[in-house]
C-alpha positions as CSV (number, residue, x, y, z in Angstrom):
1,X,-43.9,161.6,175.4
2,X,-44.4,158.5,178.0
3,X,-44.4,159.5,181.3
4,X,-43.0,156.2,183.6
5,X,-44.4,158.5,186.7
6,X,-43.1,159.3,190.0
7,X,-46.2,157.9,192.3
8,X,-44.3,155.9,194.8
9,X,-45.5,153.2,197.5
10,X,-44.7,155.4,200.0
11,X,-47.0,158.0,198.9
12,X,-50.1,155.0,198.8
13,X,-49.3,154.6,202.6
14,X,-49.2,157.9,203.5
15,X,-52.1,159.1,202.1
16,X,-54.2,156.4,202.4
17,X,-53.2,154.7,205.6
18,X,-56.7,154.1,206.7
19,X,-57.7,152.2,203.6
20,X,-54.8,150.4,203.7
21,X,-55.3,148.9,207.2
22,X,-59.2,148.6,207.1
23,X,-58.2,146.4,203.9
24,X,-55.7,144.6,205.9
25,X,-57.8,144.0,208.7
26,X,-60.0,142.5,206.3
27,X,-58.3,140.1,204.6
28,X,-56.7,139.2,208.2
29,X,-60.3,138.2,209.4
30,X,-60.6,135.9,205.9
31,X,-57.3,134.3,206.7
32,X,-58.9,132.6,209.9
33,X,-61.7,131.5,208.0
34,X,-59.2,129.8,205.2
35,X,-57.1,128.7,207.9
36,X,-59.9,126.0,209.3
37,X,-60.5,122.9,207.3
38,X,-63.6,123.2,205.1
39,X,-66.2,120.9,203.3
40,X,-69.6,121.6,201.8
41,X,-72.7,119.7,202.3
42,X,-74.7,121.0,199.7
43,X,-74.2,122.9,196.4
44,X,-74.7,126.8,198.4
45,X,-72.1,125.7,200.6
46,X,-69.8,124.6,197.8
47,X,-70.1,128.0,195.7
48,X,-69.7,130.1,198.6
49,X,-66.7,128.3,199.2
50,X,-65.4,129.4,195.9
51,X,-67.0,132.9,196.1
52,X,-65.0,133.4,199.4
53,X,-61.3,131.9,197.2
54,X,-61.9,134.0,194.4
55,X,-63.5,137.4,196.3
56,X,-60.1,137.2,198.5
57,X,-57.5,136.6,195.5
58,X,-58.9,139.4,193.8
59,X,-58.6,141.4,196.9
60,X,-55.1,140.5,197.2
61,X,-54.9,141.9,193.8
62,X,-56.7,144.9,193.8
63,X,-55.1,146.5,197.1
64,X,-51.6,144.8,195.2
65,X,-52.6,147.3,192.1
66,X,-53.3,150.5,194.1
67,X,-50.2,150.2,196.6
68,X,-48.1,150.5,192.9
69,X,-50.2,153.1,191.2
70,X,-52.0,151.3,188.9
71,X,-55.7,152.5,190.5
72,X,-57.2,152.0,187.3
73,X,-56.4,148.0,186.7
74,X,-57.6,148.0,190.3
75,X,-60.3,149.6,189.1
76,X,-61.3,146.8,186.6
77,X,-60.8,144.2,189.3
78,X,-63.0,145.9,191.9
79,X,-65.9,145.7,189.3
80,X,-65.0,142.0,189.1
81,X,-65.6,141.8,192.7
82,X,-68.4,143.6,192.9
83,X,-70.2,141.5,190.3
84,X,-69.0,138.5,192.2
85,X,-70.7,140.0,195.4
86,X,-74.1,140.8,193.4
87,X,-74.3,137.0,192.4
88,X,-73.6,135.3,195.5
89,X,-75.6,137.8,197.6
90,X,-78.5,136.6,194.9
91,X,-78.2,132.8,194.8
92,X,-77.7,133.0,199.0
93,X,-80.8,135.2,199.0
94,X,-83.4,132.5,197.7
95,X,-84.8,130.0,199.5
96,X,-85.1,127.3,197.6
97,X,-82.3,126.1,195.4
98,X,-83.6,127.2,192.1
99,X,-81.5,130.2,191.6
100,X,-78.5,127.9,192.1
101,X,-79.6,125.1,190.0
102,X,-80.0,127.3,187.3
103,X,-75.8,129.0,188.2
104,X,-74.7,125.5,188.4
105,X,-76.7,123.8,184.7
106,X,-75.5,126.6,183.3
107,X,-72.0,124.8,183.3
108,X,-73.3,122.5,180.3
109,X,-74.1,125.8,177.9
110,X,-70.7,127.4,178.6
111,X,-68.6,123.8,177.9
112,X,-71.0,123.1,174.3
113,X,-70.0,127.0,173.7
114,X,-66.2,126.2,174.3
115,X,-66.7,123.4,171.6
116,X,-69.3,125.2,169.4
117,X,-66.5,127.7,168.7
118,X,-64.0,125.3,167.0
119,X,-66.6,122.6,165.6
120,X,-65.8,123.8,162.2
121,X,-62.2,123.0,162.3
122,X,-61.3,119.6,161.7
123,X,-58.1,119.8,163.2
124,X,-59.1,121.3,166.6
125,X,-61.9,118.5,167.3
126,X,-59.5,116.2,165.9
127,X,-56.9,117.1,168.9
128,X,-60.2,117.8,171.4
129,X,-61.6,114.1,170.7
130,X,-58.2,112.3,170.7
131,X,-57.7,113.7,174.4
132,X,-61.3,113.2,175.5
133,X,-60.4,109.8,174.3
134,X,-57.4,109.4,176.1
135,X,-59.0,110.9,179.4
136,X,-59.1,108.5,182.9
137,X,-63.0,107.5,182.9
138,X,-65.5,109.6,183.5
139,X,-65.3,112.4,181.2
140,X,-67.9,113.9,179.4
141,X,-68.2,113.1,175.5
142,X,-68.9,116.0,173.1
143,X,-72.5,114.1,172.4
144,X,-73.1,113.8,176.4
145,X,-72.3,117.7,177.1
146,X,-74.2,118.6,173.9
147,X,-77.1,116.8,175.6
148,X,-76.9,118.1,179.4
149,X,-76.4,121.4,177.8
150,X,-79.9,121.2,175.4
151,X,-81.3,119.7,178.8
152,X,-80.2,122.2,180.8
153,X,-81.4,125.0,178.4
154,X,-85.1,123.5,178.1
155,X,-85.1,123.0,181.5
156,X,-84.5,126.5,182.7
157,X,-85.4,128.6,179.5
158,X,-82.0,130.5,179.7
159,X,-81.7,134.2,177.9
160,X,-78.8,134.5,175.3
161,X,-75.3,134.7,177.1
162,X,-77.0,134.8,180.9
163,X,-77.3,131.9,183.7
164,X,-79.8,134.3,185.7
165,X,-83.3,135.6,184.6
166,X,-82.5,138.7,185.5
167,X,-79.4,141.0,184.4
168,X,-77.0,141.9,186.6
169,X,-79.1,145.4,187.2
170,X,-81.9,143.1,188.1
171,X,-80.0,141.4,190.2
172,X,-78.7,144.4,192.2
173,X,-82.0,145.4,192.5
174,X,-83.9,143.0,193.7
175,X,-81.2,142.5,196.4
176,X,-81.0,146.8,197.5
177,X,-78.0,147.2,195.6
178,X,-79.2,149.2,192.6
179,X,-77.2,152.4,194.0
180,X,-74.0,150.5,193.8
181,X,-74.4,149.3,190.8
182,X,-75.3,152.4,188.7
183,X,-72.1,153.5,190.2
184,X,-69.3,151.4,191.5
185,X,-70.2,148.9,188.7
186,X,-71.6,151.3,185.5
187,X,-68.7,154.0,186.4
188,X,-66.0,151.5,186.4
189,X,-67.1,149.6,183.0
190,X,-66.0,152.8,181.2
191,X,-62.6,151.2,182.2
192,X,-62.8,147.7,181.1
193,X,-64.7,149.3,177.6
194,X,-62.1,151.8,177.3
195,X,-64.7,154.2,176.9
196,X,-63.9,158.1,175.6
197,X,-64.0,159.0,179.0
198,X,-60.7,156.8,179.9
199,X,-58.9,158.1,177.7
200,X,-58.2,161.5,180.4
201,X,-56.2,159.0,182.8
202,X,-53.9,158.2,180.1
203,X,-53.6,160.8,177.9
204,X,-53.2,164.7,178.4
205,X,-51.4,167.7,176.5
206,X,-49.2,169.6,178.9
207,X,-47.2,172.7,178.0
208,X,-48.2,171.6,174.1
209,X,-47.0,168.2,174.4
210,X,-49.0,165.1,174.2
211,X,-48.0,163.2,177.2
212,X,-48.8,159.0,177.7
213,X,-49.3,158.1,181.9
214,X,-47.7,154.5,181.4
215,X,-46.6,154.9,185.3
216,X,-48.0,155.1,188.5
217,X,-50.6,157.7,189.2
218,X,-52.7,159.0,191.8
């Protein structure tokens, strides 16, 4: 039996009024900062620039989710956020510009990967090639990312799947976040991995029913 819910908007504000305005106030404060004209004269400047865009969509879209119900999605996205914190927090925290070097080479792996995963269809790299062909000048050939990218990897000695030397435990750790992560970040993967414990804000047997929460819930 699907249960659409009864959780309304007006129940969010009510009980959660403070929340709800600290979270306004706060995105209130980022709208003057997005208001002024911007520019970047190095690569920090550049990625906090796009950490500050994508921290405050996902905002939007996490107190969006919760207003409606849907704390779980919200969930998901404040783990997203959170992660997006731990890595900015962590390039900004190094003096040098190693740690961003390595974010920003890291670019070649992922683009080879994207390629890697249809090089054995003829087809695919048939269409890829004709439009890399067809691209205004400038951009990269297969050969000239598969290069940067083998560069990029010798250069930096990358782990399997990772742009940073350290996970992103290490990471939280190294920067006094290691409380937040083994719960804010660990709790709320259980979520995203739909692990056995998720399944109790979805599913429940009530009066020997098996009810489905498909709607809004506390």
């Amino acid at each position: 039996m699907p249960v659409l819910g009864c959780y309304s908007v007006n129940q969010v504000k009510k009980e959660h009024e403070t929340l709800l305005q600290f979270n306004s106030e706060l995105q209130g404060l980022v709208n003057l900062i997005l208001d002024k004209p911007h520019s970047a004269s190095d690569d920090k400047g550049f990625f906090l620039t796009f950490a500050l865009g994508k921290g405050f969509k996902t905002h939007t879209a996490i107190v969006s989710l919760a207003k409606v119900g849907y704390g779980q999605d919200a969930a998901i996205l404040v783990r997203s956020l959170f992660e997006l914190m731990i890595i900015t927090y962590y390039i900004l925290n190094d003096d040098t510009d190693g740690r961003m070097k390595r974010y920003l080479d890291y670019d070649w792996v992922l683009r080879k990967q994207m390629f890697d995963v249809h090089a054995e269809n003829e087809k695919v790299m048939e269409g890829i090639n004709k439009r890399l062909k067809e691209a205004s000048k400038g951009q990269d050939s297969l050969e000239e990312i598969a290069s940067r990218a083998e560069e990029a990897r010798k250069k930096h000695n990358y782990i399997r799947y990772r742009w940073s030397d350290k996970n992103l435990g290490g990471m939280s750790e190294e920067i006094s976040r290691l409380d937040a992560y083994n719960s804010i970040f660990k709790l709320q993967s259980q979520i995203i991995h739909s692990e056995a414990r998720v399944v109790n804000e979805y599913v429940s047997i009530e009066n020997g029913e098996l009810v489905i929460t498909v709607g809004a819930s506390e």
